[in-house]
C-alpha positions as CSV (number, residue, x, y, z in Angstrom):
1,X,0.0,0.0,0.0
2,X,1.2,3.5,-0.9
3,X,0.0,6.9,1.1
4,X,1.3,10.0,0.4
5,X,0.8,13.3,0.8
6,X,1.2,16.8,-0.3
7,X,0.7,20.5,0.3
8,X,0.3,22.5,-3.4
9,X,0.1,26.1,-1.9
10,X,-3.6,26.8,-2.7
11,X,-2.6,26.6,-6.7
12,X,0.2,29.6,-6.1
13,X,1.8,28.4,-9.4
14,X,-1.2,27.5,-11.0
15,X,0.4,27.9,-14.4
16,X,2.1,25.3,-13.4
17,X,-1.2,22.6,-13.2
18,X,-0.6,20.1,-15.6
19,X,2.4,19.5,-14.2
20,X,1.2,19.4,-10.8
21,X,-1.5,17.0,-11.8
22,X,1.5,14.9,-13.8
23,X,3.7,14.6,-10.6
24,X,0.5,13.3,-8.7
25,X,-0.3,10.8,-11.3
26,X,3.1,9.8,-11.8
27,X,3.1,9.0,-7.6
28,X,0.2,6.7,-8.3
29,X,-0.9,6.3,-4.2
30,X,-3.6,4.3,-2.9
31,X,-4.8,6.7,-0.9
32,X,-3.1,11.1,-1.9
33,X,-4.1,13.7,0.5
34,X,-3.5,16.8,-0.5
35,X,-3.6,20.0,1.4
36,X,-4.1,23.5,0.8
37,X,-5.8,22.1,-2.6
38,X,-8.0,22.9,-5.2
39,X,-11.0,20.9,-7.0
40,X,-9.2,21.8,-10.2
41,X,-6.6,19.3,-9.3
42,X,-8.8,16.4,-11.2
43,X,-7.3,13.1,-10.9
44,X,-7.3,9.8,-13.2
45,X,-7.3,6.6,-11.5
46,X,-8.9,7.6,-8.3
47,X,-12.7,6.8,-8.2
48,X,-13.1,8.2,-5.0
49,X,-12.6,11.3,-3.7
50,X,-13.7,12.9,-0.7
51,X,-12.9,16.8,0.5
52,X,-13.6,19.2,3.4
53,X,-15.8,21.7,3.3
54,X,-15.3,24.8,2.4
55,X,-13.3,27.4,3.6
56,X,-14.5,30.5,5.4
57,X,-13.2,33.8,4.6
58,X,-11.3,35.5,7.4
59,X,-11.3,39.4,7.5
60,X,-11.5,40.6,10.5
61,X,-8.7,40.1,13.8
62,X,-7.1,38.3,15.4
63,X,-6.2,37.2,11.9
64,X,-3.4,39.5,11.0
65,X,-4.2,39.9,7.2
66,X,-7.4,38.7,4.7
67,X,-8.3,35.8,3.8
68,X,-10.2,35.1,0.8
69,X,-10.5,31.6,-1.1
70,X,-11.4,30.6,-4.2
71,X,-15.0,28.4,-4.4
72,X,-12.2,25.5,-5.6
73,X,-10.4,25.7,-3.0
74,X,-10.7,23.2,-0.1
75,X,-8.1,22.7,2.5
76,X,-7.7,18.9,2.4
77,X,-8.7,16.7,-0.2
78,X,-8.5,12.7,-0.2
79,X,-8.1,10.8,-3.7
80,X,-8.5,7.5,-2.9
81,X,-8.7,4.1,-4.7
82,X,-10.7,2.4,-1.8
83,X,-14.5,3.0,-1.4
84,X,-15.4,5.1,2.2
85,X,-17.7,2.7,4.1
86,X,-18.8,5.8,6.5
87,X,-17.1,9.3,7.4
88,X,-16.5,10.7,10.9
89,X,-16.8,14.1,12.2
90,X,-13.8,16.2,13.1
91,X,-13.3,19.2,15.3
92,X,-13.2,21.5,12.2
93,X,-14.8,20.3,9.3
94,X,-13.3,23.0,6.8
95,X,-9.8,21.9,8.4
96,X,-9.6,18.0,8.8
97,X,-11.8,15.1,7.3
98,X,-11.5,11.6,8.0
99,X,-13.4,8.6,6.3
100,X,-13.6,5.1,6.7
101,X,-12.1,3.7,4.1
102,X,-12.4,-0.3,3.3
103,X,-9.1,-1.6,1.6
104,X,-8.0,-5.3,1.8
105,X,-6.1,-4.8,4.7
106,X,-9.0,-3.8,7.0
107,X,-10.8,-0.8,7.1
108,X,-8.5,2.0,7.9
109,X,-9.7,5.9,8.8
110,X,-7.8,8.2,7.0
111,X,-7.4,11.7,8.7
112,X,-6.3,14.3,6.3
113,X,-5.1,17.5,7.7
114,X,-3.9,21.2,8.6
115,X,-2.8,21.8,12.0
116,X,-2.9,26.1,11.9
117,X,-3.7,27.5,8.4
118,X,-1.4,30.3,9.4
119,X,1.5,28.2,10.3
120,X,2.4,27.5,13.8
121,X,1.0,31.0,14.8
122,X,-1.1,31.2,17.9
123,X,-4.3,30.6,18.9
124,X,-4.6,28.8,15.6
125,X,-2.0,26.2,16.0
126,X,-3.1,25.8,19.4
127,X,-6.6,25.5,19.0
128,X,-6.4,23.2,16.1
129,X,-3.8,20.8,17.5
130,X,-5.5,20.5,20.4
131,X,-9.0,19.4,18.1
132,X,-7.4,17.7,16.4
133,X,-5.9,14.7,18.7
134,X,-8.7,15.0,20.8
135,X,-10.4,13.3,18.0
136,X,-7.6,11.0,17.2
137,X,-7.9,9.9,21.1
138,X,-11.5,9.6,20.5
139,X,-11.2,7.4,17.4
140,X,-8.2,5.1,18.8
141,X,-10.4,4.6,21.9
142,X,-13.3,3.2,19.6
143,X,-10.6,0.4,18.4
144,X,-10.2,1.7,14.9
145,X,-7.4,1.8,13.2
146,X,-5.8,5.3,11.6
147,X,-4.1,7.0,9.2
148,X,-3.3,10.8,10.4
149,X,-1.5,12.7,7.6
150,X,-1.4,16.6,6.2
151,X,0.8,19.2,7.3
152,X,1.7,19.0,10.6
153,X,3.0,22.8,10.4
154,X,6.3,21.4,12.3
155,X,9.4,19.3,11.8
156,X,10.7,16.7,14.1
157,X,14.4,15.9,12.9
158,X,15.4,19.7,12.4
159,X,14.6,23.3,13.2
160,X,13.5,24.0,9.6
161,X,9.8,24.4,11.5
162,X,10.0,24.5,15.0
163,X,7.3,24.0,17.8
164,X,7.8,22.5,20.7
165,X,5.1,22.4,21.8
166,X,3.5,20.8,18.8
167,X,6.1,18.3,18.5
168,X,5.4,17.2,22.2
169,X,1.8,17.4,21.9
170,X,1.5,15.1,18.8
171,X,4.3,12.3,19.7
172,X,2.5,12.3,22.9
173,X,-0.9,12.0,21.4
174,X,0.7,9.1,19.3
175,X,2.3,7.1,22.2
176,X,-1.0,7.0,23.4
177,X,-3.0,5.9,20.5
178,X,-0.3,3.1,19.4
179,X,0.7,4.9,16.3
180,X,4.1,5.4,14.7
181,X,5.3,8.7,12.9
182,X,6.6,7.5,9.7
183,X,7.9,10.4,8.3
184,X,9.3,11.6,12.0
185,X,13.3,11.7,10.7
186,X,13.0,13.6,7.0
187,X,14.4,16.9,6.8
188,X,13.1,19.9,6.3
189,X,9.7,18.0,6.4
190,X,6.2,19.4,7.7
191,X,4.0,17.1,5.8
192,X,3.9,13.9,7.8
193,X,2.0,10.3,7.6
194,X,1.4,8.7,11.0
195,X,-0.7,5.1,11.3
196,X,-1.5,3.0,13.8
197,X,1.1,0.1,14.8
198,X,-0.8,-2.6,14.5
199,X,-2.2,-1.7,11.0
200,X,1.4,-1.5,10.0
201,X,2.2,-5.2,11.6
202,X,5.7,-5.7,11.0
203,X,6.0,-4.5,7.4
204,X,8.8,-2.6,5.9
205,X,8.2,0.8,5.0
206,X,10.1,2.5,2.4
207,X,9.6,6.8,2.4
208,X,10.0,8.8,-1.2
209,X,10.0,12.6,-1.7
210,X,9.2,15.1,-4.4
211,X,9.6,18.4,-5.1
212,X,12.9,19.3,-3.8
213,X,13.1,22.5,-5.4
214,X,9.8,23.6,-4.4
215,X,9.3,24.4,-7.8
216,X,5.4,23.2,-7.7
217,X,5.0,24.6,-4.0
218,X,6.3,25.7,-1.0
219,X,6.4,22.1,0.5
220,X,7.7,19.0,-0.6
221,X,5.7,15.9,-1.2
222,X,6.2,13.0,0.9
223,X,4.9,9.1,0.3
224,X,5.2,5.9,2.1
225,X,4.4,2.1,0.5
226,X,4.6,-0.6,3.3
């Protein structure tokens, strides 16, 4: 199985879709979450998809600039080649969505994410890290087994995006639910793919990148197959 992930800048080089579209094609996941994303991002291969909803405008404080989206955009979207048997609220539902997803492994709930749409500035960060593995506890204590990828909005091997806090709040949040960050020692990495142990068993897991350059974006991609 092959997951990946991938934040495309809410289409900042849209002149640049085809070959956007071509890198995520050539990737060929099972299951592509995309972040900051746009519908106009249209996918072969995947007869599933399933998306947040949309975004609100912010223009007024404590946000520190406006924020206007395009009716495209949509801050996660999940391609996926497995069918969704049922989806499960979130604590933000223009931020994170997580279906239920039925592959021939088991089913396994995917949790595509942001944690802060402004980076790791405060409250957001805060507020939405804190949602966000409250329902991850939630889920894990129901016996499912998870999938919790986007950008993270911090790095764990390097200072190329520090929070502290964040990183202890999530590994924490992890050790509790039984899942393993698989991404945890890739530089300069925010994007991260986390899953529960014992969906992983004892399977290798091999990790590719794209996007070096950050030619496409401002982030790299990231993929694991296991």
């Amino acid at each position: 199985m092959k997951i990946a992930t991938w934040n495309v800048e809410r289409l900042e080089h849209k002149s640049k879709l085809n070959s956007i579209i071509s890198v995520c094609q050539r990737e060929d996941a099972d299951i592509l979450v995309l972040t900051e994303a746009d519908e106009r991002i249209q996918l072969s291969g995947y007869p599933f998809r399933y998306s947040t909803m949309p975004p609100l405008d912010h223009e007024l404080p404590p946000y520190p600039a406006p924020v206007h989206y395009a009716p495209t955009e949509r801050r996660v979207i999940i391609y996926s080649k497995y069918p969704c048997v049922r989806q499960h609220g979130t604590y933000d539902e223009t931020t994170a969505i997580c279906v239920e997803l039925e592959t021939g492994y088991g089913n396994l709930l995917v949790y595509g994410s942001i944690i802060g749409i402004l980076g790791h500035r405060k409250p957001f960060f805060t507020d939405e890290l804190c949602g966000q593995m409250a329902d991850l506890r939630r889920l894990a204590a129901k016996g499912h087994q998870i999938c919790f990828l986007g950008d993270y909005n911090c790095s764990f091997s390097d200072n190329y995006y520090p929070s502290e806090t964040g990183k202890i709040a999530i590994l924490e949040c992890f050790a509790e639910t039984g899942m393993s960050l698989l991404t945890a020692d890739r530089p300069e990495c925010i994007d991260h793919i986390a899953a529960s142990k014992s969906f992983l068993g004892d399977a290798a897991v091999s990790i590719t990148e794209w996007n070096l350059d950050k030619s496409l974006s401002d982030h790299k991609g990231i993929s694991v197959t296991f």
